[in-house]
Structure formats: C-alpha cells, structure tokens
C-alpha positions in Angstrom: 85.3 45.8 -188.4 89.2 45.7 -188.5 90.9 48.1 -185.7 92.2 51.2 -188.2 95.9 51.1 -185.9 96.0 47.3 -186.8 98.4 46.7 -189.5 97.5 43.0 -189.9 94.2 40.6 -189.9 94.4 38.3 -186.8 93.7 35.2 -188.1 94.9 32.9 -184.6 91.3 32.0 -184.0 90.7 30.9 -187.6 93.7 28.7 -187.7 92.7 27.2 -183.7 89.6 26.7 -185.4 91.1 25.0 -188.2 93.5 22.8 -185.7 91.0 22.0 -183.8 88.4 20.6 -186.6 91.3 18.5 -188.0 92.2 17.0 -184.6 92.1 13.0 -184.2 89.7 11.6 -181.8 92.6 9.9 -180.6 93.5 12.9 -178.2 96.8 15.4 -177.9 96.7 16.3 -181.7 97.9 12.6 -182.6 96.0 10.4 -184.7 94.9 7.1 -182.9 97.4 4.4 -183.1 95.7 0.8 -184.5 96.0 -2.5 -182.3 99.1 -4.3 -183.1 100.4 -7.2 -181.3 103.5 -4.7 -179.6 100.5 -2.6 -178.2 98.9 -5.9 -176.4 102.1 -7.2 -175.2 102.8 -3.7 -173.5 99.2 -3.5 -172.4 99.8 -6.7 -170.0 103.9 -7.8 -170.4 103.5 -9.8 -167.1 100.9 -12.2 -168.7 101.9 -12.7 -171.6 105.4 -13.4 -170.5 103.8 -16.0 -167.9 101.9 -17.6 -170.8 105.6 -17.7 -173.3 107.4 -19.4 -170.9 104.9 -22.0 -169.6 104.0 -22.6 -173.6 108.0 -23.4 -173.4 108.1 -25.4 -171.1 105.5 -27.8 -172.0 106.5 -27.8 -175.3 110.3 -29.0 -173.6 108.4 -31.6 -171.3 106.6 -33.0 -174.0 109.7 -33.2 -176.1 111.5 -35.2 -173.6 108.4 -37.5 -173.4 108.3 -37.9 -177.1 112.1 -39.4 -177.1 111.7 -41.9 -174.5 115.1 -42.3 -174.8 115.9 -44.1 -171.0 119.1 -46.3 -172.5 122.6 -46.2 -171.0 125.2 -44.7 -173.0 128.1 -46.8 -173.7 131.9 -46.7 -175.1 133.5 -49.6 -175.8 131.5 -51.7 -174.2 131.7 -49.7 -171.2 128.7 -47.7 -169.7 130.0 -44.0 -170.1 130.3 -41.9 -166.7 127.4 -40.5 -164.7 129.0 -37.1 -165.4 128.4 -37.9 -169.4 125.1 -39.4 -169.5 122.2 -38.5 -167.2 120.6 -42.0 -167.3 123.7 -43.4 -166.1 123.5 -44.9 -162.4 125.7 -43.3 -159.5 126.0 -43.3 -155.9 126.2 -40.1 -155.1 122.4 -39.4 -154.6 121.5 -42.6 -152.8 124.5 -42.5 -150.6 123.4 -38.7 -149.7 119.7 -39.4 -149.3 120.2 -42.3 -147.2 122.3 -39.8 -145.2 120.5 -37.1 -145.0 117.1 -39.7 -144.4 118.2 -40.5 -141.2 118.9 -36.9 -140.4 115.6 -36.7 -140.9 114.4 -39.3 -139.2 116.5 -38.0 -135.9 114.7 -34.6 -136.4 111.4 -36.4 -136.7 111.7 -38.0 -133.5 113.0 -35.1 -131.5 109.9 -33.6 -132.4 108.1 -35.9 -130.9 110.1 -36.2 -127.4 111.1 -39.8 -129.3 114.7 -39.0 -129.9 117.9 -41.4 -128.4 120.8 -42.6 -130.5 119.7 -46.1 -129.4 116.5 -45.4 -131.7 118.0 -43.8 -134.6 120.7 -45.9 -135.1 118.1 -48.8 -134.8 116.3 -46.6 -137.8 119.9 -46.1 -140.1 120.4 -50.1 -139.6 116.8 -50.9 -140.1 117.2 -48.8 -143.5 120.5 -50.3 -144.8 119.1 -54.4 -143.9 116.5 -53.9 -146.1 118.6 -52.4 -148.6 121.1 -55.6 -148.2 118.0 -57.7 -148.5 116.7 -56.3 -151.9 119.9 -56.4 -153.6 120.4 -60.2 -152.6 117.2 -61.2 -153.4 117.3 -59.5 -156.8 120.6 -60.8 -157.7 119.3 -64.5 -156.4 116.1 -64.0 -158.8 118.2 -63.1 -161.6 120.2 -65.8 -161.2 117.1 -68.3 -160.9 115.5 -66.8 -163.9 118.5 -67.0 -165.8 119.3 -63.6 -166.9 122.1 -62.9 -168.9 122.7 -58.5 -167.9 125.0 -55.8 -167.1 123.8 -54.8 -163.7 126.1 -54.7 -161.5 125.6 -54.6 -157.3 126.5 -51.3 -157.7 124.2 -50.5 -160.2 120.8 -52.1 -158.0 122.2 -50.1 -155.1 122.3 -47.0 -157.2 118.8 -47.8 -158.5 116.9 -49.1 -155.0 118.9 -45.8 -153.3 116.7 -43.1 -155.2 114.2 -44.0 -153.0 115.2 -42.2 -150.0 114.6 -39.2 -151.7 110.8 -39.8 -152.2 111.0 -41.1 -148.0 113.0 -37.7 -146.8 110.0 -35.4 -148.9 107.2 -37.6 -147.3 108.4 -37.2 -143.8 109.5 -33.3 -144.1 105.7 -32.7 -145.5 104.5 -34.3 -143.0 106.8 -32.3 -140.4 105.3 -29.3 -141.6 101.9 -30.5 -142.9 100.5 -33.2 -141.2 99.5 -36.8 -142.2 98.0 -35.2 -145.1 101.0 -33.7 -146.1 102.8 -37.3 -145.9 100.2 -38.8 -147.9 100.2 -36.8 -150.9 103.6 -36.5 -150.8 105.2 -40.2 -150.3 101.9 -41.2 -152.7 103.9 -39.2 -155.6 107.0 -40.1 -155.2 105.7 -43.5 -154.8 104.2 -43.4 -158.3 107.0 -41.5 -159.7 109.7 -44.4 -158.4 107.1 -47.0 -159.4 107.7 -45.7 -163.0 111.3 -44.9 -162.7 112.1 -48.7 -161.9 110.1 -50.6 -164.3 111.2 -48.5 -167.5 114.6 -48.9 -166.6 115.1 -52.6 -165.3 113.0 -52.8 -168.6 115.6 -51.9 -170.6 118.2 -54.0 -168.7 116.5 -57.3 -168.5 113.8 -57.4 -170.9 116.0 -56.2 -173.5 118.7 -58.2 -173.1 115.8 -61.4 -173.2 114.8 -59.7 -177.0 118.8 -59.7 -177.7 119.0 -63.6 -177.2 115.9 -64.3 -179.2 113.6 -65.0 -176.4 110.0 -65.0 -177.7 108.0 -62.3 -176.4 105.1 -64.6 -174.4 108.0 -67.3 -173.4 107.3 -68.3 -170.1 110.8 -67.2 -169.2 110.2 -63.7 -170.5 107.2 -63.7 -168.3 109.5 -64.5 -165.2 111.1 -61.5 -166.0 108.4 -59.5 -166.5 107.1 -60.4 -162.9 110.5 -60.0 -161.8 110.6 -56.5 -162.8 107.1 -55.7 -161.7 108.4 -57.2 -158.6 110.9 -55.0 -157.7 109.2 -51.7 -159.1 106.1 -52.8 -156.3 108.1 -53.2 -153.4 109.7 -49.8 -153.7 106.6 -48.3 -152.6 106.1 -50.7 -150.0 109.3 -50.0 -148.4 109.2 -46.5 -148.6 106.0 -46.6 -146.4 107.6 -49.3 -144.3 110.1 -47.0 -143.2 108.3 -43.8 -142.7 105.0 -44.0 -141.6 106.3 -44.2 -137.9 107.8 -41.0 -137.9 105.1 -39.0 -138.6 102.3 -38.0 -135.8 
C-alpha cells in the first residue's frame, strides 16, 4: 500500500529490475563485442608482430634468391664502382679482414701464453704468401686454359680476401666457445665462401667461354669448369690451414 504523505509511486526498483533483465552477458551494461582480427592483434601484439616481420623477411630472402642476379654492373665497358653496385669487387673488406685477422691471431696466442712478434708476424707473412700464391697460380691456369676475361689481379685479390672474414669468426668462436665453437663456425663460412666463389668465377669465366661459342661439354669448357671448382675448394682448405693452430 502506497505511503498516504507520498506524492509519487517509486518506481526505481521496477526500472533496476528492468535494467538489469536487459543487461548483456557481456558484463558492465555493454553488449559483448564479436572477435575481429583488431581484438586478436591486441590480445597478443608481441606475437603477431614477431610472426609480420619474420613472414617479411622470408618473403625478402626468397625474393633475392629468385633473381639470382650475381652479374657485375658495367658503363661503358667499364665495371661500375663498388659504391654503385654491390656485386662489384673492392678491397676494402679483404684489406680490413686480413688486418683485423692477424689481430686476432695475436689475441689468440696471448691467450695461450703463445704470443711474441717473431710468431705473429710469421702468422701475417704466412697469411699474405699464400694469398701471393693463389693469385699466381690462378692467373698461370687462366692463361694455360686460355681464358679470354676481365678479372683483374685486383679483382682475385678482392675475391680470395673475403675469406678472412669467415677465418676471424672461426677463431673468435672458438676464443669464446671452444673447438666446437670453431667448427661450426669456420664449417659455415666455409660452405658459404664455397658458394660465393663458384657462382661468381662462374659468371666471369664460364660466361665468357658461352660468349665465344665454346660448346658446353668442350673439353676446354671442362678445364674451366675444374678450374673454377678448383679455386672455390681450396678456399676452405686454406681457411683451416690458417686457423686450426690457434685454437686450444
């Protein structure tokens, strides 16, 4: 029964009532908001950026595979500047591995209680014989075989040079690592130079034979072929040579 002194019906409970029957499962009044890619994204942003960018990136690495695209750039019959093209050989790596290899090589043997500038200057000259010795016997098998190219001494420097870097990684992992370190390492970058050398003294001697008509199976393209696979192989070798001391 109303209150006779109340001069209006108090309907608050009715409409909480009401409210509160109309009220989303959802929680807070509001109804319940449907998946949508946004929501996911916010769910877990760390992840999904992680799995974007790697996506990306392969999608970049396989694009680079895909153009195989290893040729020299030239203008006017002259190779464009290592500044211009990326394939183009320069000295500025090999020169700064081969010094900074037998910085390392000095470190390595300190290490070891090995260290006296007798022994690493015996190392640096070890290093740059050999280095003297590939590039004549490369330019005394291209001239046996016959092969009409554009490298250049400088260029076969350039090109036998990159391997320091592959030596100076071997011997730091195995600094900090161990043997098993070395291994893995200078195994890598032994593969990885392996590669580097036959697809691109492929494209200076081999294509040069396909220029001047040479049949494919001639036994002179074959020379070059071997030639090629020759120097590619004895990268590796050398790199082992000339590291596998200094590592304990």
């Amino acid at each position: 029964m109303a209150d006779p002194h109340q001069l209006f019906d108090d309907t608050s409970s009715a409409q909480s009532r009401g409210y509160g029957a109309q009220r989303a499962p959802g929680g807070l009044g509001y109804p319940a908001a449907s998946a949508t890619p946004q929501a996911a994204f916010l769910a877990d942003p760390v992840s999904n950026m992680a799995m974007a960018y790697g996506s990306s990136l392969a999608a970049q690495g396989k694009e680079l595979v895909d153009k195989n695209d290893w040729e020299v750039q030239y203008q006017q019959d002259t190779p464009v500047a290592p500044r211009f093209d990326v394939n183009a050989p320069d000295l500025y790596i090999p020169a700064m591995a081969f010094i900074t290899y037998v910085l390392v090589a000095g470190l390595a043997l300190g290490t070891q209680d090995r260290f006296s500038p007798d022994l690493l200057g015996l190392q640096a000259s070890s290093a740059l014989a050999w280095l003297t010795l590939e590039v004549v016997a490369i330019l005394l098998s291209l001239y046996l075989v016959t092969v009409n190219t554009d490298l250049t001494t400088i260029d076969l420097v350039a090109f036998l040079g990159y391997k320091y870097v592959g030596m100076i990684g071997g011997v730091l992992m195995g600094l900090l690592f161990g043997k098993i370190g070395y291994y893995l390492v200078l195994g890598w970058c032994c593969v990885a130079i392996f590669v580097f050398m036959i697809r691109t003294l492929r494209l200076k001697i081999l294509a040069e034979a396909a220029a001047e008509g040479v049949p494919v199976r001639g036994a002179r393209n074959q020379l070059r072929m071997y030639l090629t696979m020759a120097v590619a192989a004895a990268q590796p070798l050398l790199m082992y040579w000339l590291t596998f001391h200094l590592v304990r």
